[in-house]
N, C-alpha and C positions, 0 to 999 in steps of 0.2 A: 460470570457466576459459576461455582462449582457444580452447581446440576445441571448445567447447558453443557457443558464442556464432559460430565457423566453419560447423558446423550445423547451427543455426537459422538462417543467414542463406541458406544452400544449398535450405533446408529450406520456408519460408516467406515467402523474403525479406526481404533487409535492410532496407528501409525500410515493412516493414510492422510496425505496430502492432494486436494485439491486446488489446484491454482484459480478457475472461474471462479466468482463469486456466484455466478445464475445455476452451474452447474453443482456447485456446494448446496444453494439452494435448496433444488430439485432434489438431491441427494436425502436429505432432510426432509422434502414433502413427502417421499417415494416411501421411504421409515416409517413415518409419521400415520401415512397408509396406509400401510399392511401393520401398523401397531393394531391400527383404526380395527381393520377388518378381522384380527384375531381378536381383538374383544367385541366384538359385534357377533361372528360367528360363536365367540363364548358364554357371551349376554343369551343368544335366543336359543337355546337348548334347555336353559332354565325357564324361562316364559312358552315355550313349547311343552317341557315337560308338566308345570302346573298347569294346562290347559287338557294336557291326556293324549299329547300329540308326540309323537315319536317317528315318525316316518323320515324325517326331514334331518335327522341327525349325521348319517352320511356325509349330507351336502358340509353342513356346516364343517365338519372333522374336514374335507377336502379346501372347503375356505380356508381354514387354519391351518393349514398345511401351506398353501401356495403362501400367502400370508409371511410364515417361517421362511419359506423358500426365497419369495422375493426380500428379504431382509439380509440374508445369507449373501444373494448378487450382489446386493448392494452394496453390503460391506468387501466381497469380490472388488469391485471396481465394474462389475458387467452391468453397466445401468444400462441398454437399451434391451437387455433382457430381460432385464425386471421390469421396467414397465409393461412390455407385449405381454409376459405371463402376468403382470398384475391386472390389466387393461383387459386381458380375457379372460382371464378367470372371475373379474367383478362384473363385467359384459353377462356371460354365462350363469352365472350365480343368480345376479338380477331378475334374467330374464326364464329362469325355472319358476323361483319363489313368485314373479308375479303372472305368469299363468296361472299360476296353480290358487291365487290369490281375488280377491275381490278386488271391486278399485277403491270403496272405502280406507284399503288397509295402508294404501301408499308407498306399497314397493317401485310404483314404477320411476320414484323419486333417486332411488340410485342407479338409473338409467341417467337420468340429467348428469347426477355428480360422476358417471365415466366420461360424458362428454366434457366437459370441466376440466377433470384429469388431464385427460386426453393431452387438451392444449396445453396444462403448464408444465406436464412432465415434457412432452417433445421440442415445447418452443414453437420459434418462429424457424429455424432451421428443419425441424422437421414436422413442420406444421402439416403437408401433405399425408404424413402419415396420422398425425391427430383429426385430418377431416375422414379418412376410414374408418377411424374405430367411431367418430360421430353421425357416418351413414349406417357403422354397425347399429349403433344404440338405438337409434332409430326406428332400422331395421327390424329387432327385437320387441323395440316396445308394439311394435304394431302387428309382429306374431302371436303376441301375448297380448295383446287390450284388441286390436282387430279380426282378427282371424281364428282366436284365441285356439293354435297351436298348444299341445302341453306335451310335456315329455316325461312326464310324470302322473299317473290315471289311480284316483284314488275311488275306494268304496263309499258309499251310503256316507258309512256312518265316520268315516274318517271327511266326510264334504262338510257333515254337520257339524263338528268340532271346529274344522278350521275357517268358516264361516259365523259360529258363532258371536253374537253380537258383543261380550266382554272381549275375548279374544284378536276380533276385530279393532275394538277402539283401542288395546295394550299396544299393539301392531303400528297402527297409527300412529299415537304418540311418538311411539320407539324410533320408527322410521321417519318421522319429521326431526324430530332432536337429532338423530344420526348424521339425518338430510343435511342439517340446518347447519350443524357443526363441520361435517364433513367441506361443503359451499364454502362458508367462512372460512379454513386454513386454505383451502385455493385460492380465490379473493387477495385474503392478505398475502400468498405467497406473491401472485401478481401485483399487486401495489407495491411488495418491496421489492420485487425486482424493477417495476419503474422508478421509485423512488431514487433506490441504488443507478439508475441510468442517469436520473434525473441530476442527481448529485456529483456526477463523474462528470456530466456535461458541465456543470457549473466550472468543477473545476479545474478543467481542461481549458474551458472559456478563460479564464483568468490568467491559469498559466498563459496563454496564448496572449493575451493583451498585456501580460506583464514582459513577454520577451518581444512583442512587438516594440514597443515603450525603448527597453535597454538595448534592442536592437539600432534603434535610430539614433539613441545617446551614443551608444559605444562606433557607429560607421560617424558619427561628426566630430567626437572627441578624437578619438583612433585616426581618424584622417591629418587633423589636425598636430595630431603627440607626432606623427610619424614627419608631415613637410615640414613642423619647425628645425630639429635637427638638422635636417636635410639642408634646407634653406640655408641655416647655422652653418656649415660645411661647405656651401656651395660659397659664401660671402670670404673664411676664411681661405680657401683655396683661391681667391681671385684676387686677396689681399698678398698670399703668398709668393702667388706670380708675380706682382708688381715689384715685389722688394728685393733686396739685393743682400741684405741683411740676415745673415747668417743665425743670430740670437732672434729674430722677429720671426723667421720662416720656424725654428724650433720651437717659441710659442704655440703658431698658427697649428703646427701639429699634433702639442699638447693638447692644445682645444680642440680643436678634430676628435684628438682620442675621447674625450672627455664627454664629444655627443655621440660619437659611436656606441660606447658604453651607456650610456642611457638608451640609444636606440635598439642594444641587444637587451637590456633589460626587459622595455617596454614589449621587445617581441616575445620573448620569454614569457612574458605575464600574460600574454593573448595566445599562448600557447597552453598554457595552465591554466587559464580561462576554458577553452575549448576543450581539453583534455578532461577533466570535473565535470564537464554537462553530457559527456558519451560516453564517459568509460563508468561499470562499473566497479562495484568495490573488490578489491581482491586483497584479500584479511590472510597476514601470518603475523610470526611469532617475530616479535620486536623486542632488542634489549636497549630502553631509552637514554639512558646514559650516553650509549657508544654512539647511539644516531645523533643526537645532541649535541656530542662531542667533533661529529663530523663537520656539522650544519656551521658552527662557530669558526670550526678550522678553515671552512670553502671561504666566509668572510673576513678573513685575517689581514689582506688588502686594502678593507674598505677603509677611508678615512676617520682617523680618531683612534683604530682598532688597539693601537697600543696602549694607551692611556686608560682601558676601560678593564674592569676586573671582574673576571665570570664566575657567579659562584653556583652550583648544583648540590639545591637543597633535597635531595631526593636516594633514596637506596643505589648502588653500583648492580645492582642484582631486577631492578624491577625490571621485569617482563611484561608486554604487554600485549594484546592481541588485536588489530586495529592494519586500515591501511597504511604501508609505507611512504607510498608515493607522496599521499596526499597529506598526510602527517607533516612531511620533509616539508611540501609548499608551504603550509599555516607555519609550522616554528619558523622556517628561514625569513618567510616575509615576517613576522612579530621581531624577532632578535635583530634584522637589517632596518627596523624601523626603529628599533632602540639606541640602535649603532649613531644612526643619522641623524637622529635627535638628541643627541645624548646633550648635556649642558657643560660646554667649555670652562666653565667659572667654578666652576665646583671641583676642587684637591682630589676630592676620591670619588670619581666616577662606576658604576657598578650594574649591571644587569642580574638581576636575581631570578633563578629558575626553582620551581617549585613543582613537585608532581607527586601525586597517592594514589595508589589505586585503593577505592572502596568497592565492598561488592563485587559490582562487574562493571563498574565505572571508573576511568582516568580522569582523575581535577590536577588539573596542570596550571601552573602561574608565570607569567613572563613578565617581573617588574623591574623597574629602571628610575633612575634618579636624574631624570634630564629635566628638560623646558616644561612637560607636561601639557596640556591639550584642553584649552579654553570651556568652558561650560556647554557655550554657545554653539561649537563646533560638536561635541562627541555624541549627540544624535545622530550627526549625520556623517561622520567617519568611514560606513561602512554601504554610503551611497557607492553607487558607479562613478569614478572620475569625481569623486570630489575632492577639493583644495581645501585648506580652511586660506589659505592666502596665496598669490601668487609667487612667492616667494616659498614656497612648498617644495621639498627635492622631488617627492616623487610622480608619477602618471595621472595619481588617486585612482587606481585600479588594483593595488596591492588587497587593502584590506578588506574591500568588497571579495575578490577573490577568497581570500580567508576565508568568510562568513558563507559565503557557499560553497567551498571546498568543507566544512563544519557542518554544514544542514543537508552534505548528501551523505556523512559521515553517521549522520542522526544524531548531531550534537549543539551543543550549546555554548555562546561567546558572550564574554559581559568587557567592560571598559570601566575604569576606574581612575582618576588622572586630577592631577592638582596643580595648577599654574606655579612653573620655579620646584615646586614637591618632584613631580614623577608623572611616570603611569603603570598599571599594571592591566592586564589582560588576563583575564580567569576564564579556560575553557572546559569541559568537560566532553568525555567521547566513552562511548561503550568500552569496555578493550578487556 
């Protein structure tokens, strides 16, 4: 909302960045505070003066000062000085006005809300220092309600005023609603910062149970993807030896290539697998076209690739702003899966590319006019290692890759596909 975002900027400053969430928080309570304390000190200058009391006014002009001051640190960045002068200057403040106080009136109510403070401004990190200013408070209340210490010695007739019995019950009032309100933002600031814990754990638990899950699929599939070629290789090399057959060993070699080539693929993809989950993003200036143009040129090899006709429906000029790397991963694996698919039966074979930038968004389209992808299958296309048949050319790790080389991009994949029609593949990415 636009008046949260008005102060926080009041509050912290607008060009600061905090990365904690607890310490952004705290940031916020610490403002929130000394907003507190400059209308409190502002509020009772008025309820003093209609009472005929003027003594007290100092104090408060020095409350509204620190007040200002700690708001100033804050917006500094110097938070553990803002609290100390705000923690003692509320300390001190407190423990004047209730000497000098009855106990009807209820000052000694914002002795509790520093101990309060205390803990949520410093945390549990420096919680050692929030049990201080809680032996301080303490300490105070019991100079002033036990001992009753003053540092402030009034006359007669200033005793009679500030003891008066309307006086007294304004005071009261004033000081419980302050109390009460004050309590409550610390309270909830402590609840949301459990809550926010509460919530991180969740979802940390998840992630954790989600990559235990694809951890166990991907070491039994991966195991597997890797000894069949092998195996595949070990069979034709002993068929090779056997023969004498100069065309049969030239075979046996062919196929050898044939699982080498899948098996540097497969490594490949467990390479751009693992590359996507650690690195992060590292965003320049891309001209789509010519990267497009590359991605098509690296697969010129692949089977079919002549017969197939590329067309870039998109500007020669779009610019984009997006990762490289992981860009190149998502279109090569979409365009090598068109390639492989593409439908032999069909005169005019075609890959259609399509991209806009809106906004500050890239919608991009990779459709093709091949075999197309079963109903039944295209939920789950973007599983880990999944086939829709065994008769599948690839790993089924391609476009699971995709889908999360896309969602660490902050972006979004849809699938679109008509048995004997096509498929098409609509992405979108910030850029």
């Amino acid at each position: 909302m636009a008046y949260k975002g008005f102060f926080r900027n009041i509050f912290i400053g607008k060009d600061r960045f905090i990365a904690s969430r607890a310490e952004y928080k705290s940031a916020i309570l610490r403002a929130q505070m000394s907003v507190i304390t400059i209308l409190v000190c502002t509020l009772y200058p008025f309820i003093d003066w209609a009472n005929g009391i003027t003594n007290f006014i100092p104090l408060y002009l020095v409350g509204s000062s620190i007040g200002a001051v700690s708001i100033y640190l804050n917006r500094r960045g110097n938070y553990q000085f803002a609290n100390l002068l705000l923690l003692f200057a509320a300390n001190f403040l407190s423990y004047v006005f209730a000497s000098n106080d009855t106990y009807r009136a209820g000052t000694y109510l914002y002795l509790i809300v520093c101990c309060l403070l205390a803990f949520a401004l410093f945390g549990y990190r420096y919680r050692y220092i929030a049990f201080l200013f809680c032996f301080l408070s303490i300490g105070l209340f019991l100079l002033s309600y036990v001992y009753e210490v003053k540092l402030i010695v009034h006359s007669a007739e200033e005793q009679k005023l500030i003891y008066a019995e309307s006086y007294v019950r304004v005071s009261f009032i004033t000081n419980f609603l302050i109390g009460l309100v004050l309590c409550s933002l610390i309270i909830h600031f402590l609840l949301a910062i459990n809550h926010r814990s509460e919530q991180e754990i969740l979802v940390t638990n998840e992630l954790l149970s989600k990559t235990n899950k694809e951890l166990d699929r991907f070491v039994y599939s991966a195991s597997h993807d890797l000894k069949a070629p092998l195996s595949s290789m070990m069979g034709l090399i002993e068929i090779a030896q056997r023969t004498e057959d100069p065309a049969e060993v030239k075979a046996c070699l062919e196929m050898m290539r044939g699982r080498i080539k899948n098996l540097d693929e497969f490594i490949l993809e467990i390479i751009n697998y693992s590359r996507n989950s650690r690195l992060e993003l590292q965003i320049e200036s891309i001209n789509l076209l010519k990267l497009t143009k590359e991605i098509v040129d690296s697969l010129k090899y692949a089977e079919g690739f002549e017969g197939i006709r590329f067309n870039y429906n998109f500007s020669p000029g779009l610019q984009i702003e997006t990762d490289r790397g992981r860009l190149r991963i998502v279109l090569n694996n979409l365009i090598s899966n068109s390639l492989k698919y593409h439908d032999v039966s069909k005169p005019d074979k075609a890959i259609e590319i399509y991209a806009d930038k809106v906004n500050a968004s890239l919608k991009m389209t990779i459709k093709d006019n091949g075999i197309g992808i079963a109903p039944e299958h295209q939920s789950k296309i973007f599983d880990m290692f999944y086939r829709a048949s065994e008769k599948s050319k690839g790993s089924g790790l391609g476009l699971y890759i995709v889908q999360e080389t896309i969602r660490k991009m902050n972006g979004t994949i849809k699938v679109n596909s008509t048995v004997g029609v096509g498929t098409s593949f609509e992405i979108e990415l910030s850029a």
